[in-house]
C-alpha positions in Angstrom: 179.4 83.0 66.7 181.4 85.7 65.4 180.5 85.4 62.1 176.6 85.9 62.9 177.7 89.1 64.9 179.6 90.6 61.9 176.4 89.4 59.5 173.4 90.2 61.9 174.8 92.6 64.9 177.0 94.9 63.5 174.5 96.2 60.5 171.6 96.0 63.3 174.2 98.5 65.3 174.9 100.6 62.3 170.9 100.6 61.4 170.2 102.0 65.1 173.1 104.4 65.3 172.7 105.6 61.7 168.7 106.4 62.2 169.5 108.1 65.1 171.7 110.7 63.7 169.2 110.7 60.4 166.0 111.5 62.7 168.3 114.6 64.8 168.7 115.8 61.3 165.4 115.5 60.2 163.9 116.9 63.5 166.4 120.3 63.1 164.8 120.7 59.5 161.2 120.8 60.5 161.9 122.6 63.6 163.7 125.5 61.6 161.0 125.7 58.7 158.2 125.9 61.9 159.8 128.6 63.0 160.6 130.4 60.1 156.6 130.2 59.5 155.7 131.8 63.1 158.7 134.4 62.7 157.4 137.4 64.3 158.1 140.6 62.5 159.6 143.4 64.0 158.3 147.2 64.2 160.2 148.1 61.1 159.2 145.6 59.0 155.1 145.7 60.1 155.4 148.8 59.3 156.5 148.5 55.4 153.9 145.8 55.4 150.5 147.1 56.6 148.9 149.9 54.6 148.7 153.2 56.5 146.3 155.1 57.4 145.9 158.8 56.9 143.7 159.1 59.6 143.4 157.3 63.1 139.8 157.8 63.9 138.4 157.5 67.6 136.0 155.1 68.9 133.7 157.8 69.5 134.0 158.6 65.9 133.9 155.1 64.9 130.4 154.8 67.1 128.8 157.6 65.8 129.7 156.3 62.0 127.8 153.1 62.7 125.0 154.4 64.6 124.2 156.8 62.1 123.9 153.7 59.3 122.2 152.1 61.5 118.3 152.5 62.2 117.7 150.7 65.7 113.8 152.3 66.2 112.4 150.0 63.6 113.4 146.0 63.6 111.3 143.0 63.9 112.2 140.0 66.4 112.7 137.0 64.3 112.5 133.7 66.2 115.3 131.1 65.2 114.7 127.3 64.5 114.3 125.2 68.1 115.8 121.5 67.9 112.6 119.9 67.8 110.4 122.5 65.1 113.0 121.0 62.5 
């Protein structure tokens, strides 16, 4: 009886215990490289990243841009595919 403990139980108790510790390990290791993705930047470093503008413009300013490029007095009404005209 004690021989089919040491032969089956006690590598069946090292197999359980082992992959336990293994999976903790494994688990750390993704959970670190997810967060390293989603890392947040701080104020200082946005701001050596992303370009800078020279000027801020308004949304006023930006409205009046578009609307000039724009020519709203003359468009047609164009009638999009129904399910069942297919």
């Amino acid at each position: 009886m004690a021989a089919q403990f040491l032969k089956f139980g006690v590598p069946m108790i090292t197999l359980i215990v082992g992959g336990s510790f293994a999976l903790k390990e494994f688990t750390e290791i993704k959970i670190r490289r997810r967060d390293e993705k989603g890392h947040a930047l701080n104020k200082e470093e946005a701001l050596e990243v992303l370009p800078h503008k020279k000027k801020q413009a308004s949304l006023e300013e930006e409205y009046e841009a578009i609307t000039k490029k724009l020519d709203i007095d003359n468009w047609e009404n164009k009638r999009g595919p129904r399910p069942w005209e297919q």
